[in-house]
N, C-alpha and C positions, 0 to 999 in steps of 0.2 A: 706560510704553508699554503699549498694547492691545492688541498682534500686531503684526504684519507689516503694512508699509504700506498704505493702501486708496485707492481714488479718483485713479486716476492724470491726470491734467491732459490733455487729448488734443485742444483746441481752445480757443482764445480768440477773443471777442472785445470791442466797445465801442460805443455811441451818446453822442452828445452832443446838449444843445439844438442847434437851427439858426444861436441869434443870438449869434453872440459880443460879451461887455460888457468893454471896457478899462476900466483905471482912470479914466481922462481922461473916459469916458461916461458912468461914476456921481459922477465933480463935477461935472456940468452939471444933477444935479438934487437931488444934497445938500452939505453942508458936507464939503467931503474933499478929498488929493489924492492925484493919485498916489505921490507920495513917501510919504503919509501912511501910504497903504496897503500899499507896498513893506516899508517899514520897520518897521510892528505884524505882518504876518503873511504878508511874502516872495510875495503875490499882484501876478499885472500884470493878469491877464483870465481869464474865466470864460464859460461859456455858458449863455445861459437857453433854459427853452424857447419858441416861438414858434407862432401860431396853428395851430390842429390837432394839436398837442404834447402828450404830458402822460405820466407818468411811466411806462404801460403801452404806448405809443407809441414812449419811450428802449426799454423790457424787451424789446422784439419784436426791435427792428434790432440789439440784442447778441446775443439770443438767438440771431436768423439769422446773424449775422457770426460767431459761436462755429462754427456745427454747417458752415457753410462752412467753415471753418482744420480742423476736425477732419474735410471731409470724410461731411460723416453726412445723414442726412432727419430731420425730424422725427418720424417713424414709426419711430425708430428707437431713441427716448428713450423709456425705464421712468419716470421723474416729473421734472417741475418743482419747483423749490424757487426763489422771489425774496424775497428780503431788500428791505424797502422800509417805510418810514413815511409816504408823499405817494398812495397810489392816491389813482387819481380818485373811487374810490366803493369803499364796505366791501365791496360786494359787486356782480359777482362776485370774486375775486381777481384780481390782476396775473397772479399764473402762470397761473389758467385762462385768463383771457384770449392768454398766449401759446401754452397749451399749444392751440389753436384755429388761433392764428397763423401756427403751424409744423407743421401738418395734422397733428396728433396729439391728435385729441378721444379721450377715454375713459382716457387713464392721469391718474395721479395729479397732482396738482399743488397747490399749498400758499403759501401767503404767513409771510414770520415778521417780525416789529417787534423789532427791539431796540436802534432808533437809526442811530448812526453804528457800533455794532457786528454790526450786524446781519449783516454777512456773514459775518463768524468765525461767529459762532453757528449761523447756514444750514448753514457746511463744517462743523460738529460732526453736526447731523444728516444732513446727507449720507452722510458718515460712516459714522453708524450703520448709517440702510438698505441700503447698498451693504453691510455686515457682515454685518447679520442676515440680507438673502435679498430684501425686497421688489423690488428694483432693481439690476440691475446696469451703468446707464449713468446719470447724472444730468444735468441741465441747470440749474446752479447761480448764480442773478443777484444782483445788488444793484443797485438801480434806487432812486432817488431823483428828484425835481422838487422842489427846497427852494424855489425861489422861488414857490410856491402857497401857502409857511405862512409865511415871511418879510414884516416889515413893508419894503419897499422906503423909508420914509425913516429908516427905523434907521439910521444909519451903522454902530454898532457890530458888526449881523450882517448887513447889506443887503452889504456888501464881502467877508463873507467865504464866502460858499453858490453852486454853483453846479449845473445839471440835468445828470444823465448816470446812463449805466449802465453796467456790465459784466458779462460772463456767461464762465462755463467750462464745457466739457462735462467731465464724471467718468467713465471706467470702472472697474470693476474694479480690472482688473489682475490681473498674478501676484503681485504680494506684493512686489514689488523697489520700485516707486515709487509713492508716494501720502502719504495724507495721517496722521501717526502718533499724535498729539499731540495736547489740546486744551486749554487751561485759559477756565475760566466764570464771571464775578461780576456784581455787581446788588447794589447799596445803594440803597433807596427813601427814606432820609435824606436822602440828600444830591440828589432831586430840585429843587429849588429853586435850584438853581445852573443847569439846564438844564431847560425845557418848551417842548412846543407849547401856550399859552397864559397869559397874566398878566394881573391884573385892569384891567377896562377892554377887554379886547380879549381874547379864547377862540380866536383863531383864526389869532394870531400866534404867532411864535417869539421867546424871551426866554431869554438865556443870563446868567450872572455868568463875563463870560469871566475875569476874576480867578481866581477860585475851580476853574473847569474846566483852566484854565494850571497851577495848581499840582496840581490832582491828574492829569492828565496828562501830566506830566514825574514825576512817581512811579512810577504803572502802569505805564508803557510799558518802561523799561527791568526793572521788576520780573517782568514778565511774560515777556520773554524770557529771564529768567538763568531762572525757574523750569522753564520747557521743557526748555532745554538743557539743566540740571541734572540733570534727572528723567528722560529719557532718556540720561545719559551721554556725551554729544557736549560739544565746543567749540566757542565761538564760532567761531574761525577753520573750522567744516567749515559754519558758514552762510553760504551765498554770497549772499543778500539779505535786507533786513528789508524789509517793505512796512509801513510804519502805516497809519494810517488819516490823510489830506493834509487836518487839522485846521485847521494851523496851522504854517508852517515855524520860526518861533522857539521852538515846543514839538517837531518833531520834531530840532529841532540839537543841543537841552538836553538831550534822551534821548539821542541819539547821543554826547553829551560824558557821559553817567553809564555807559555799556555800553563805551565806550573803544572804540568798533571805526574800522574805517576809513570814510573820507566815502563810497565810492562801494559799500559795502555797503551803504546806506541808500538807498532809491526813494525818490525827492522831486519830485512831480509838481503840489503845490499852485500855481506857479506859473503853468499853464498854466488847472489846470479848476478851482481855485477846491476849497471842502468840499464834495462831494457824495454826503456821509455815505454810508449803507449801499453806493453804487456805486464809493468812491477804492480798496478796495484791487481790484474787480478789475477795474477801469481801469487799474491800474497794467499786469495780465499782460502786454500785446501789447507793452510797449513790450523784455521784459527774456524773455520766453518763447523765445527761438531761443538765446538767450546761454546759458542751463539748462545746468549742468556736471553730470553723471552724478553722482550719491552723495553731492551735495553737499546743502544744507538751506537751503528758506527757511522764514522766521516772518514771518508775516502778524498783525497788532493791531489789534484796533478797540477804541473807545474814547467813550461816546454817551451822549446824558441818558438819567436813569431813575435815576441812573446806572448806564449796564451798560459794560461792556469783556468781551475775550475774545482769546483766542490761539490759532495755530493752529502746529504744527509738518509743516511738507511738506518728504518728503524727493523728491530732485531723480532 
């Protein structure tokens, strides 16, 4: 433990693409059904995005749907931070672009890459800032558009990726609730299981979802005993796990090695599909009013590069 909690939760929200894709929509243009896809990775439908869309488009309407639930302007936020791997362009950033969006030109604002982990990592350096001084209010995203790096007749990743975002606003805080906790890894070995690119095409997504199934039913409960351990708590004073909505046959596998109960576990893949850096804070709106005082959630991502990362929020 680092101190006393930081980054208190103060506002959620979420964008989705516009078009929602059922199963039944993606066997009309590959080999698949829906049963097929039910049954490998617990998916019915997902949203893409649709003309005029695109992954700093998702970052904006979370951003604003955040600072509405929390009540705020955007003049009223110390820095952006988006977690995202799909910007439309390297440059400017996503976050500048929202930080513009939500009339707050001239503070700080940042983009970080680390996959489908990328949000835990984001909430570690939020973290930090909110610690050290730079900032005491964060606007903290994960915004992805997977369908811009995805090959559409893959079957194997075309069914499982879907566009969205989610955003938190971070304060301070007195010290009672926020964020405690982090744990951080990255094996550049084991890329090759998961890239944006494979030969023949630079510009697709290529997974060994083989290989990624079995190291993410490792991490995932590994990562949470190491939190709770290390801070001294018990599972039963965590009131939710949010992973990262990979794959529901990898998040039920972890939840059978952690031994905890089914409706501790957020399982949202069903509805939006992976939409790596933005699944887990897409999950918050649906479980944020329910928030039992003093209680603990652990939030896990989990992304090629290979990176993963964990966070401990106490409630």
């Amino acid at each position: 433990m680092s101190g006393p909690p930081v980054g208190k939760i103060v506002g959620v929200g979420r964008a989705l693409g516009n078009r929602v894709v059922t199963n039944d929509d993606l066997a009309r243009t590959i080999d698949t059904t829906d049963a097929w896809i039910q049954a490998r990775t617990g998916i019915r439908e997902r949203h893409f995005i649709s003309e005029g869309e695109d992954c700093s488009t998702l970052a904006i309407e979370a951003a604003r749907n955040a600072l509405s639930h929390a009540n705020l302007s955007g003049d009223e936020i110390d820095l952006v931070i988006c977690a995202t791997s799909t910007g439309p362009e390297s440059m400017p950033s996503v976050a500048c672009l929202v930080g513009e969006a939500i009339g707050a030109p001239g503070i700080g604002a940042m983009d970080l890459a680390a996959a489908c982990a990328g949000f835990s990592y984001a909430a570690s350096v939020a973290d930090a800032m909110l610690r050290s001084g730079p900032a005491s209010r964060v606007l903290l995203i994960g915004a992805d558009a997977m369908t811009t790096i995805v090959d559409a007749q893959d079957r194997s990743t075309s069914v499982l990726f879907g566009d969205g975002a989610g955003a938190v606003v971070l304060e301070k805080g007195d010290g009672t609730s926020g964020f405690v906790d982090h744990v951080l890894g990255a094996d550049g070995r084991m890329a090759p299981f998961g890239r944006a690119g494979h030969p023949g095409d630079d510009h697709k997504l290529y997974q060994n979802g083989r290989e990624v199934f079995k190291f993410a039913v490792r991490v995932l409960p590994e990562m949470v005993e190491k939190l709770v351990a290390r801070n001294g708590i018990s599972l039963e004073e965590v009131q939710y796990i949010i992973p990262h909505q990979a794959n529901a046959r990898i998040i039920h596998a972890a939840a059978r090695k952690l031994d905890v109960l089914e409706g501790c576990i957020v399982v949202n893949v069903d509805r939006f599909g992976n939409t790596s850096a933005a699944s887990i804070p897409i999950s918050y709106p649906d479980i944020f009013d329910g928030f039992e005082m003093g209680r603990y959630v652990v939030t896990v991502g989990f992304g090629f590069g290979l990176t993963w990362a964990a966070n401990l929020y106490k409630i």
